[in-house]
C-alpha positions in Angstrom: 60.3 194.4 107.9 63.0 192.3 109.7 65.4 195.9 110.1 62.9 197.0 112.4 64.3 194.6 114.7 67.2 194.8 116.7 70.0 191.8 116.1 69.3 190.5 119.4 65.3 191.2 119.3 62.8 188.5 120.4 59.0 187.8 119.8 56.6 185.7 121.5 53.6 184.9 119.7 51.0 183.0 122.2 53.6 180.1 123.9 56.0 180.0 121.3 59.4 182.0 121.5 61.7 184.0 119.0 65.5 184.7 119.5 67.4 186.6 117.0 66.7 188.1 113.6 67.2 185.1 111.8 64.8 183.0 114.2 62.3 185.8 113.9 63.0 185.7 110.3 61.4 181.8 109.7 59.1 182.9 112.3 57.5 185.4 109.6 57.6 183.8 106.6 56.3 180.4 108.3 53.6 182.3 109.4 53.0 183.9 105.6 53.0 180.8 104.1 50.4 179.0 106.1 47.9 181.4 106.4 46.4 184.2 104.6 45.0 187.0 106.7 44.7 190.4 106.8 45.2 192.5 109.5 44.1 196.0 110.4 45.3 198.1 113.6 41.7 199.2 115.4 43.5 200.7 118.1 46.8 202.1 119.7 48.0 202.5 123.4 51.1 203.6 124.2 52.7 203.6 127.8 55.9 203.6 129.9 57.0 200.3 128.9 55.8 199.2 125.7 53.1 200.6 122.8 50.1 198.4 122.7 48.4 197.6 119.1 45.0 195.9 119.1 44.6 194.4 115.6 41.5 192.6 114.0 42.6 189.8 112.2 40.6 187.8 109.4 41.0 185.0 106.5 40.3 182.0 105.6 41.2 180.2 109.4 38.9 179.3 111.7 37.4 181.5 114.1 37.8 184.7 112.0 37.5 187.5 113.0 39.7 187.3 115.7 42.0 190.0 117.7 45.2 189.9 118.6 47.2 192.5 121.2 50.5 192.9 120.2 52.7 194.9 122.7 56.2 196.3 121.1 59.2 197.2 123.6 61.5 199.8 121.7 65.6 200.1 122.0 65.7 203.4 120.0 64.3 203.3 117.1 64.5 199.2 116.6 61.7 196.8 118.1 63.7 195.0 121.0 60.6 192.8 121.9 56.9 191.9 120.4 54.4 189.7 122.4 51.6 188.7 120.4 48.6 187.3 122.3 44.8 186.4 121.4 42.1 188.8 122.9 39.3 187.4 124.6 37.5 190.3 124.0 38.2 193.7 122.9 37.7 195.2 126.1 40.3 192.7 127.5 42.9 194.0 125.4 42.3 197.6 126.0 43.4 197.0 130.0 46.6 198.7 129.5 47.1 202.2 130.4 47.7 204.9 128.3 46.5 207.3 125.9 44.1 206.0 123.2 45.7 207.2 119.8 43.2 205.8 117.4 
């Protein structure tokens, strides 16, 4: 999963920042070790600048369900930046424009 990110790739999940494949690296297995969720894509939108995925998330974590709208900026075929943010609501998440794949 890390290849698909260039060396110089960053993420930002909610506040919290990511520089680097080996940042981005702890970033993911922190995340897999303290919770268990799964996720499922429940929608698609790709445009100019970025592709949008709208994912449900659930577990064993307060609040679940929840959705999250992650938006991937591509450098060729390698993800240069991810922003991952929580959705108010699904509508919310579906402001970007584009073509609905899913």
């Amino acid at each position: 999963m890390l290849r698909a990110f260039a060396p110089s790739a960053t993420v930002r999940d909610e506040i919290v920042e990511f520089a680097g494949r080996s940042r981005i690296h702890q970033w993911l297995e922190d995340i897999t070790r303290r919770q268990e969720l799964s996720f499922e894509v429940v929608d698609v939108i790709p445009n100019l600048a970025s592709i949008v995925a709208i994912v449900r998330a659930s577990g064993d974590v307060p609040g679940s369900p929840f959705y999250l709208r992650y938006a991937f900026t591509l450098s060729g075929r390698t993800i240069d930046r991810l922003e991952i943010d929580l959705c108010a609501s699904i509508p919310s998440c579906n402001g970007s424009q584009g073509r609905r794949l899913l």
